[in-house]
C-alpha positions as a Markdown table, in Angstrom:
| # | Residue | x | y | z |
|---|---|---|---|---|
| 1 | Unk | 26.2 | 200.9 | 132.3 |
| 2 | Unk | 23.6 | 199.7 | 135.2 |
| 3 | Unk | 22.0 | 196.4 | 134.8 |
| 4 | Unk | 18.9 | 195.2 | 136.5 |
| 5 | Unk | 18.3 | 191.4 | 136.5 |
| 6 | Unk | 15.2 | 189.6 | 137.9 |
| 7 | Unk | 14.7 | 186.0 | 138.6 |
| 8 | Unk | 12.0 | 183.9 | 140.8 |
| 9 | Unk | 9.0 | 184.6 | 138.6 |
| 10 | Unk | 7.4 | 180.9 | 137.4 |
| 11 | Unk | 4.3 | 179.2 | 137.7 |
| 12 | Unk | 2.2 | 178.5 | 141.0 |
| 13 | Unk | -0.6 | 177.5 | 142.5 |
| 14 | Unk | -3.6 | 180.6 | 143.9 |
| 15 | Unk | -2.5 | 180.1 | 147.5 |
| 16 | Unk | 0.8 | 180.1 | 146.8 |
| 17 | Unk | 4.2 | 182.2 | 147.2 |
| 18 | Unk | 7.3 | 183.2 | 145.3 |
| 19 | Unk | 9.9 | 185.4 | 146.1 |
| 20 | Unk | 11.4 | 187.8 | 143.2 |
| 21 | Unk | 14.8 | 189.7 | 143.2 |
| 22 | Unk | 16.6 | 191.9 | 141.4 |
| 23 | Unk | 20.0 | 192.3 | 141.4 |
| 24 | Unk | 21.5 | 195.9 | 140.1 |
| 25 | Unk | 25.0 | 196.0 | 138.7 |
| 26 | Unk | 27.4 | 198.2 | 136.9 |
| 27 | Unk | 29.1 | 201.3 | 137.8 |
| 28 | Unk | 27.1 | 203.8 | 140.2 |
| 29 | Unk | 27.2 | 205.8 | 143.0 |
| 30 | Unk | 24.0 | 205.2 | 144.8 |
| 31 | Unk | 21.1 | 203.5 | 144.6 |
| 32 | Unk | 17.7 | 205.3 | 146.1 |
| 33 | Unk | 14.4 | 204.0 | 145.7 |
| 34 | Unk | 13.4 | 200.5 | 144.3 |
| 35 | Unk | 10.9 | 198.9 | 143.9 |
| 36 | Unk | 8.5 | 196.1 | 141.4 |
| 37 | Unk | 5.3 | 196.9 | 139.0 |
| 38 | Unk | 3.7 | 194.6 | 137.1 |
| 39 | Unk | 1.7 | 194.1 | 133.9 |
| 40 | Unk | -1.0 | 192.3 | 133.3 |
| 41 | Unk | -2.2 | 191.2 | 129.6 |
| 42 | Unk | -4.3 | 194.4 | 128.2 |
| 43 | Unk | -3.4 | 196.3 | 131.5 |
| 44 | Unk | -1.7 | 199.1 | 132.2 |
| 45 | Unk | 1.5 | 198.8 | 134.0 |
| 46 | Unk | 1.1 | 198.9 | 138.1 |
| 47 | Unk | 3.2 | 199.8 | 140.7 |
| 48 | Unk | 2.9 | 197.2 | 143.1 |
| 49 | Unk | 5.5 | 198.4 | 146.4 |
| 50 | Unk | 8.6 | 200.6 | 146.7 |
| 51 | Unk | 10.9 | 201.2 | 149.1 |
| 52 | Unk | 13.6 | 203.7 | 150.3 |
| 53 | Unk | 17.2 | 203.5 | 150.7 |
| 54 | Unk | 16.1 | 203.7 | 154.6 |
| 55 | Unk | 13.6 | 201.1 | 154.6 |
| 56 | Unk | 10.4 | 202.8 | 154.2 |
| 57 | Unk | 7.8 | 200.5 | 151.9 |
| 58 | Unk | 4.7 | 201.5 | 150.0 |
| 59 | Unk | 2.2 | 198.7 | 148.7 |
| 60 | Unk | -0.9 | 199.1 | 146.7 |
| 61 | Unk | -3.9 | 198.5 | 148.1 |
| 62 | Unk | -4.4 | 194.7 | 146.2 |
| 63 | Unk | -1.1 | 193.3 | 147.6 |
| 64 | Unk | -1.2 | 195.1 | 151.7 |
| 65 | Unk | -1.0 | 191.9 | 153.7 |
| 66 | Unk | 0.0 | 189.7 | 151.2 |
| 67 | Unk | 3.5 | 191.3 | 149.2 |
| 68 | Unk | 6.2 | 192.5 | 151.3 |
| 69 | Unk | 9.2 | 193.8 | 149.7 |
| 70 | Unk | 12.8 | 194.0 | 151.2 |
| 71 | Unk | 16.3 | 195.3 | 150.1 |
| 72 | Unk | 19.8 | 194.2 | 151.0 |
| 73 | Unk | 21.8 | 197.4 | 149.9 |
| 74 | Unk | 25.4 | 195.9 | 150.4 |
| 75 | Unk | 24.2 | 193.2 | 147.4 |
| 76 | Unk | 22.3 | 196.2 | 145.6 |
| 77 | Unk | 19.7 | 194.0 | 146.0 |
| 78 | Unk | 15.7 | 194.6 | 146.2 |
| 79 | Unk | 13.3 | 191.2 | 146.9 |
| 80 | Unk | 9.3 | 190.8 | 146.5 |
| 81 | Unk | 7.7 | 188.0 | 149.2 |
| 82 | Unk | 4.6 | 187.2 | 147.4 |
| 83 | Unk | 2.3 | 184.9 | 149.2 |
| 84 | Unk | -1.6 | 184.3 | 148.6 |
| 85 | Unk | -1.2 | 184.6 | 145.2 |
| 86 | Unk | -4.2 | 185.4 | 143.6 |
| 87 | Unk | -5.0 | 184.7 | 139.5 |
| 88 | Unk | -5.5 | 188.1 | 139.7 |
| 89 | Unk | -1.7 | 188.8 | 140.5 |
| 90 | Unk | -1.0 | 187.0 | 136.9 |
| 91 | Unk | 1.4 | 189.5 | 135.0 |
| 92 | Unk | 4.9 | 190.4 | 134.5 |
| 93 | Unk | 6.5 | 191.7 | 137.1 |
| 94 | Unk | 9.6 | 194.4 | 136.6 |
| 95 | Unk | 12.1 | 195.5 | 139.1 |
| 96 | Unk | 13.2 | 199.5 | 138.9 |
| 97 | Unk | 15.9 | 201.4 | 140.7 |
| 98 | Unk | 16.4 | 205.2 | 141.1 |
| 99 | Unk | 20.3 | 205.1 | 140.5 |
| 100 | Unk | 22.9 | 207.6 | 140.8 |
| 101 | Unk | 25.5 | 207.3 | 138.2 |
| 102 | Unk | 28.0 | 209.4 | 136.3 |
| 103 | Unk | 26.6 | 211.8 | 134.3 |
| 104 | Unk | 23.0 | 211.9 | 136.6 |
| 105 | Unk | 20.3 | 210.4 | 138.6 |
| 106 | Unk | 18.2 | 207.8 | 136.3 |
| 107 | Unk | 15.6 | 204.9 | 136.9 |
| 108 | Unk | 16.8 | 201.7 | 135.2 |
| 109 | Unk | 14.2 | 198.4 | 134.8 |
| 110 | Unk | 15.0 | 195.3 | 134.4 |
| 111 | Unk | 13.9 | 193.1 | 131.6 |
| 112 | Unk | 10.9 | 191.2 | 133.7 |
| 113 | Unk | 10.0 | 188.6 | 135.0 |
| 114 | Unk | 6.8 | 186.2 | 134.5 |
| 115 | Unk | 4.4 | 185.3 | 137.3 |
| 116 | Unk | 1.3 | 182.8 | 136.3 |
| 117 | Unk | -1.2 | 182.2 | 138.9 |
| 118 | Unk | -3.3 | 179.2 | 138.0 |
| 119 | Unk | -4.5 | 176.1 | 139.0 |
């Protein structure tokens, strides 16, 4: 079974920064792309950035310049540098993984993790 597991999320201050990651575990062969979305209260869910096994990101346009996410593949790992946090980046924020297991090729999500921008 593959396991996803965020932490960093919190409270902060618009200006501020945190730094999310997600950790994946269990038994798998691979993991491919990963990346975070978010969901805001009476939103629907976003994807904020990705990014391939060989380093290659994608933002969406609200974050560009201000989100940069980063992967350590020997910890399974996948991080979100958020700084100039807006209000508007209030929401829960889930890490997902394109994983290779077993019996095929699935995307697992974590469980989420709570961002609050306010002053």
């Amino acid at each position: 079974q593959v396991q996803l597991v965020e932490s960093g999320g919190g409270l902060v201050q618009p200006g501020g920064s945190l730094r999310l990651s997600c950790a994946v575990s269990g038994s798998f062969f691979r993991i491919y792309d990963m990346g975070w979305s978010r969901q805001a209260p009476g939103k629907q869910r976003e994807l904020v950035a990705n990014i391939t096994s060989g380093g290659n990101t994608n933002y969406v346009d609200s974050v560009k310049g201000r989100f940069t996410i980063s992967r350590d593949n020997a910890k399974n790992t996948v991080y979100l540098q958020m700084n100039s946090l807006k209000i508007e980046d209030t929401a829960v924020y889930f890490c997902y993984g394109d994983v290779r297991v077993a019996h095929g090729k699935y995307d697992y999500w974590g469980q989420g993790t709570q961002v609050t921008v306010s002053s």
